[in-house]
N, C-alpha and C positions, 0 to 999 in steps of 0.2 A: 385480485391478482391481475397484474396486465399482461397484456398481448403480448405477442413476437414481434419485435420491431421489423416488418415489412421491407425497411429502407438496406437493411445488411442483407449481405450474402449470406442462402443458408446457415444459421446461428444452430451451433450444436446442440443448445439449449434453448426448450422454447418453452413460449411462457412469461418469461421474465424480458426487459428492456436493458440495454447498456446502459441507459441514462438513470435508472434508479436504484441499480445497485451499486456492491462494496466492491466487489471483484470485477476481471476482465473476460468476458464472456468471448468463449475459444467459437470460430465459426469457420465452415470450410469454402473454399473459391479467395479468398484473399488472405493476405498474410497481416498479422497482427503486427506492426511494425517497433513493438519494445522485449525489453526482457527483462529479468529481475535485476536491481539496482542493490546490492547489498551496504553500499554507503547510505541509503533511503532506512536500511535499518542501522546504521548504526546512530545516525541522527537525532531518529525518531525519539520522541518523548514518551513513546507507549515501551512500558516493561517488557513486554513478551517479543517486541520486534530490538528489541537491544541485548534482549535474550539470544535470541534468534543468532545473530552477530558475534556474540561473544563463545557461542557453539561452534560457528564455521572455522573463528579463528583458534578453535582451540585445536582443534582437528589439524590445523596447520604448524602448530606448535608443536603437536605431538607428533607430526610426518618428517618437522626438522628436528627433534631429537632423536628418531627412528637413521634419519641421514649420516647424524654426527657418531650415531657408534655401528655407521656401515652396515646397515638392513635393509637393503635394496628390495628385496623382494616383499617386505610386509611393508616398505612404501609405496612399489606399484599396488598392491593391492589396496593401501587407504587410497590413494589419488584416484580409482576407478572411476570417471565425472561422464558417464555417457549421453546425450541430448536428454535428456527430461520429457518427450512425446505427451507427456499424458497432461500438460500445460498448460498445450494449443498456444504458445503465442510463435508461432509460425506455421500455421497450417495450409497444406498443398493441397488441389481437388481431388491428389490420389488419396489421401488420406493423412493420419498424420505423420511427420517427416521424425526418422528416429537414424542418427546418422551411426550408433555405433563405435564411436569414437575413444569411447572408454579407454581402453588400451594405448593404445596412441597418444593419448592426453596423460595419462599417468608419466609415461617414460618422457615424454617431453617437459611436466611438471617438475619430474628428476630429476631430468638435466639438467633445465634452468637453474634449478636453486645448486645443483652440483658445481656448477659453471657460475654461480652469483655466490663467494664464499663471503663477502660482507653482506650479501642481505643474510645469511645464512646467521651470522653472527648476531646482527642487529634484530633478527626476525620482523616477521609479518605485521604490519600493525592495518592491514587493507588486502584483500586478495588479489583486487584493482592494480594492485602493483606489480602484481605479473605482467601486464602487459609492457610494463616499462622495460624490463629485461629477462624477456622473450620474443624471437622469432615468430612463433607460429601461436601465440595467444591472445586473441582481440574480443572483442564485448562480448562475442556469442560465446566465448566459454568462459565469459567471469558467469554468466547468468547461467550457463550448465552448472560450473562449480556448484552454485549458491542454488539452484533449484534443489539438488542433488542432497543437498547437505542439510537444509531445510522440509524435504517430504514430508518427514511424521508431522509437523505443522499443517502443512498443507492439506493435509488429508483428514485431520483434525476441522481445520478451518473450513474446506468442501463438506463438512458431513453436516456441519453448522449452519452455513447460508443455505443450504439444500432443506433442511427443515424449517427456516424464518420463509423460504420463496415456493414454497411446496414441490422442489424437482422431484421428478421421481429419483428414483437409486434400487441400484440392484443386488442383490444379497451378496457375500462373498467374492465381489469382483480383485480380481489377483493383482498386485502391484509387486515389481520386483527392486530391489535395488534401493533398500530403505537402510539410514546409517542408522545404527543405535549408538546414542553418545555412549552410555553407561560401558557397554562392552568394545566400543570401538572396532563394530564389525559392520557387513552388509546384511543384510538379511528381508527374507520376501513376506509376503502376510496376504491375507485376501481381508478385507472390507465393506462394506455397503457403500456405495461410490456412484455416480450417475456413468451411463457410458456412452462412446461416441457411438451415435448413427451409421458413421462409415464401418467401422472395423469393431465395434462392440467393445473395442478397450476402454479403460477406467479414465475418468476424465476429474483434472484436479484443478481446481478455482485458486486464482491470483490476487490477493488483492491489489484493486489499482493506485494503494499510496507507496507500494515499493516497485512499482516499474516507472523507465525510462530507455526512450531511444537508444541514448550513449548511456553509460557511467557516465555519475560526476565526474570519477577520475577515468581518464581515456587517454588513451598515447596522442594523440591528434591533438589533444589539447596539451598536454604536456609537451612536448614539441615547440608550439607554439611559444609557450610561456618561458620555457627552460632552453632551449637549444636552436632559438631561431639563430640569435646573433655566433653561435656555435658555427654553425653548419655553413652559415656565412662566409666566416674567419677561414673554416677550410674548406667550401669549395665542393662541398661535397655532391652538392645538384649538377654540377658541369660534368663531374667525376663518373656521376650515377648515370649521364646521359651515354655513355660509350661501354656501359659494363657486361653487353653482351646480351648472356640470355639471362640476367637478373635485371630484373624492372628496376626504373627508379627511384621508386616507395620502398621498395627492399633493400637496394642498395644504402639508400638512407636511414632505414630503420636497424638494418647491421651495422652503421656506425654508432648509432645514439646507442644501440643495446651494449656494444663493446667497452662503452663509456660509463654506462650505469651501473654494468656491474664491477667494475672497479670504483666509481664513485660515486658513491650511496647517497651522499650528501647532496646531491641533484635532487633525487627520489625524493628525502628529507623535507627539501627546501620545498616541492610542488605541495607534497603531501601536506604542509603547514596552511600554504594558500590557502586550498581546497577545502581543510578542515573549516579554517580564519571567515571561510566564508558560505560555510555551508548553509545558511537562510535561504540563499539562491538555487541551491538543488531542491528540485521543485519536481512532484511524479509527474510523467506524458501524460498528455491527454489525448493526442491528435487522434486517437482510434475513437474516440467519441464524437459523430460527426457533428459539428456544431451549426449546421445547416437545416438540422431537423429540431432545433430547440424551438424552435415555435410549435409547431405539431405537436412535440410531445408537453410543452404546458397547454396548450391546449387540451389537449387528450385528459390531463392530472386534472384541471380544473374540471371537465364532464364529469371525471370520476370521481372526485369530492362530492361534488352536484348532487351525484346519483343515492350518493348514501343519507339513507334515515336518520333522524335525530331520533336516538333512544336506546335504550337497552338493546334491542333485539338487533344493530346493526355496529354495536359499539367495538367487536372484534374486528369487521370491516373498517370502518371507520382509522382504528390502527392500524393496521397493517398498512392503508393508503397515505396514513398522514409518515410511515415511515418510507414507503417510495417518495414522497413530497420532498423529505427532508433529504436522501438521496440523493435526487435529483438537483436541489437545491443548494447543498455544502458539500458533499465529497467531492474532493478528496481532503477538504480542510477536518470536517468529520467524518473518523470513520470506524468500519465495524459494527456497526447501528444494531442492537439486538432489542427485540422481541421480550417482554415480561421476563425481566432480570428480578430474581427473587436472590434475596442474600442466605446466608448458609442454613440455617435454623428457617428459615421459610414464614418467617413472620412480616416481613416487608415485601414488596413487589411493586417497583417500576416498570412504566410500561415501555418507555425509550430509553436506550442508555445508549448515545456516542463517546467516542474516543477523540479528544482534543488534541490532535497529533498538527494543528497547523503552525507556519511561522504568519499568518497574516495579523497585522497590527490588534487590529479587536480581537481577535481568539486568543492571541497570543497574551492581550492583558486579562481578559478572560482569565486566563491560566495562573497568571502570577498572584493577579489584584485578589480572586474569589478561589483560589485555589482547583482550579475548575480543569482536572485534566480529562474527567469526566463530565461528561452535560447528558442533566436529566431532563427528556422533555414528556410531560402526564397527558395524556389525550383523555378527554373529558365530551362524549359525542351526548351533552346534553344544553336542555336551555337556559340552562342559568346554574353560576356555583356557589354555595354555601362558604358558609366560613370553617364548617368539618372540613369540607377539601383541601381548603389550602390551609390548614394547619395539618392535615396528614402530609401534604406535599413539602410543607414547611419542616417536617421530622425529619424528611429523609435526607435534607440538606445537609450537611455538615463537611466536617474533614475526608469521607471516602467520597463526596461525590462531586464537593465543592459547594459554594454557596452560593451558585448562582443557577437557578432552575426555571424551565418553561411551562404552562401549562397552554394546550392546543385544543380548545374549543370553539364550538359552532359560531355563538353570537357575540358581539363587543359585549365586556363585563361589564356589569350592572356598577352604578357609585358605590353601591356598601361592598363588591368584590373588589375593588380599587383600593376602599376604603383599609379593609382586611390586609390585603398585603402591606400597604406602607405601614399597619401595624405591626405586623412582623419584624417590618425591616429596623420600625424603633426598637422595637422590643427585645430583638436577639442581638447578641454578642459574642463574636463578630457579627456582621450585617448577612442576613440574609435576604438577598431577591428574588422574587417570582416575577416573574415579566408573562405576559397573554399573549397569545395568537391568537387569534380569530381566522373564520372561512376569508375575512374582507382581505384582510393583512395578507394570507396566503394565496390569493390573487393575484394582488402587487408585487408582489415577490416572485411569480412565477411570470407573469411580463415583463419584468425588467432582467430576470433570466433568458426569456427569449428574445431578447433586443440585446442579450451580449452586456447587461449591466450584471454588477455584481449584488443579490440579496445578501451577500452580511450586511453590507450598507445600512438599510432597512433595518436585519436586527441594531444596527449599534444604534440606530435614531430610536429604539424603542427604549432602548438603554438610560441614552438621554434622558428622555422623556422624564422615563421615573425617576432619574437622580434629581433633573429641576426640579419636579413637583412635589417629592417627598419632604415634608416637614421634621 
């Protein structure tokens, strides 16, 4: 298990590094500068974050049928969207910031759509799009919304990385303010949940392939794209310059809002773009300092080092080759779990990522081997047989895809080389096992700390055995 990264400000969580896990690790003295991106899940190519998406927007569907037959009051009450505190990605040195806002967000989410009778029609197809035609709604509460609506996930997923990184967690810690799709109500629970230092409240893990700075979709960009030459034509900046005690960002944004919601088809046209080109939304990174990327593969290559070749050190030896990979691919892979056994409990991988990237090789990865899934076997021994990778070679197929890693000590012997391109004749479809070695995860972690990218690396190993394979 590794250290407390030194380099951060108080980390509410210690123990673990930002650079080798899934999620975004909440710390107090500085502010985490993203929030939840829910266009990140609707993109995504993992089930459970498109799931995720298609929950929040149902909730919106159901608030504007709630609208249309005039039930105001069980709409304020589904829109109740208050800061989300238990997140940490804004955390103050007083502790964490919980603005309360509920209330206030509800009746202003009523109005807008009251006040927007074509989006009302057309409905939500982005929550994002509130900011288009709304006054008072900008990123920080697309990412309240979507925290808000998303909890039981998240609490779920905290309880998960908390047992793969050994946090503690405390029995029964209270969380309020949890939706339940099924009954379409709020309702509170206590849980086993890690808690903050400052204030003992419940603290809930982010993963970092659905945050970013802005939304994809953001007014500032919309703006831009839709309404420069608009705003232009009327003048509107000169206008905004003499409006008294309304700023000129406001003055502007009550034009373009007065616009939108009578013509939807603005909205329509961005929202296509954004869609048309969504490869390019891509999760923040910038809270990961990329300044200490040397140190920390440093650090990972000591701590390979350190471990035993053999049985007695082979749960060690996992657990660090999954900080490696960590550090290495997310946010291209992510969710990286610990001895994944299938239902009946007769199979057990020891790595299992989620192919959730758009980068070139992952992305054919995906298509070519069906690979939304990547299996990788850690093998802390000195040499593999041909049992192993024909077990390894089983687990291949349709759930996990055909393209699999196995992560041991030493370069494979010729008859291990030999073994796999056997396979890869032999099965149909093709199946691949590709080697890691300690040598190879060296390389990979200097060209990480020099700011290159190791997929690189893996796809030359890729090569390799497509040229060589007979």
């Amino acid at each position: 298990m590794t250290r407390g990264d030194p380099r951060r400000v108080q980390p509410l969580l210690s123990g673990v590094s930002q650079f080798e896990v899934d999620f975004v690790i909440p710390r107090v003295g500085i502010d985490v500068p993203v929030g939840i991106d829910p266009f990140l899940l609707f993109k995504s190519r993992y089930p459970e974050f498109q799931a995720l998406h298609n929950q929040i927007l149902d909730v919106f569907r159901f608030g504007i049928d709630l609208i249309k037959n005039q039930r105001d009051n069980e709409v304020r009450e589904l829109f109740q969207f208050p800061e989300v505190s238990e997140i940490g990605l804004g955390y103050t040195r007083e502790g964490k910031r919980g603005s309360g806002v509920g209330t206030f967000l509800s009746q202003l989410i009523l109005d807008t759509l009251r006040d927007s009778p074509a989006m009302v029609e057309r409905g939500i197809r982005h929550i994002e799009e509130l900011q288009l035609v709304s006054m008072g709604i900008g990123p920080d509460r697309v990412s309240d919304i979507s925290a808000s609506l998303i909890k039981e996930f998240l609490i779920g997923y905290t309880q998960k990385q908390c047992a793969i990184w050994n946090i503690p967690v405390n029995k029964g810690v209270p969380v309020t303010h949890i939706f339940d799709h099924e009954s379409r109500k709020w309702i509170d629970g206590h849980f086993d949940l890690p808690t903050s230092m400052v204030d003992n409240s419940a603290i809930l893990l982010v993963p970092r392939r659905i945050v970013r700075a802005l939304p994809w979709i953001n007014y500032d960009d919309f703006v831009k794209l839709e309404f420069a030459v608009y705003l232009r034509a009327k003048g509107t900046k000169r206008r905004a310059a003499i409006k008294g005690s309304m700023s000129a960002a406001a003055a502007v944004k009550r034009d373009v809002v007065a616009v939108t919601r009578r013509e939807i088809e603005r909205v329509d046209r961005y929202i296509r773009v954004k869609e048309e080109n969504a490869v390019q939304a891509q999760p923040s990174t910038g809270f990961v300092d990329d300044a200490g990327f040397r140190a920390e593969s440093d650090q990972l290559k000591a701590q390979l080092k350190s471990v035993s070749i053999g049985r007695n050190d082979a749960a060690k030896y996992q657990q660090t080759v999954l900080e490696i990979l960590n550090f290495l691919f997310n946010p291209e892979l992510i969710d990286g779990e610990l001895e994944v056994r299938t239902l009946d409990g007769t199979e057990r991988r020891d790595i299992i990522f989620t192919n959730d990237s758009d980068m070139t090789f992952w992305d054919y990865v995906r298509s070519e081997h069906s690979g939304l899934f990547v299996m990788f076997e850690t093998k802390n021994t000195q040499d593999l047989g041909a049992s192993a990778l024909n077990q390894i070679a089983t687990y291949l197929g349709d759930r996990l895809g055909r393209l699999g890693f196995v992560v041991t000590r030493l370069r494979p012997s010729e008859s291990a080389v030999r073994k796999a391109f056997s396979i890869y004749n032999d099965s149909n479809p093709r199946k691949i096992i590709l080697f890691i070695c300690d040598e190879d995860i060296a390389r990979m972690l200097d060209q990480k700390a020099v700011g290159n990218n190791p997929t690189r690396y893996i796809q030359n190993l890729y090569r390799r055995f497509r040229t060589s394979v007979q």
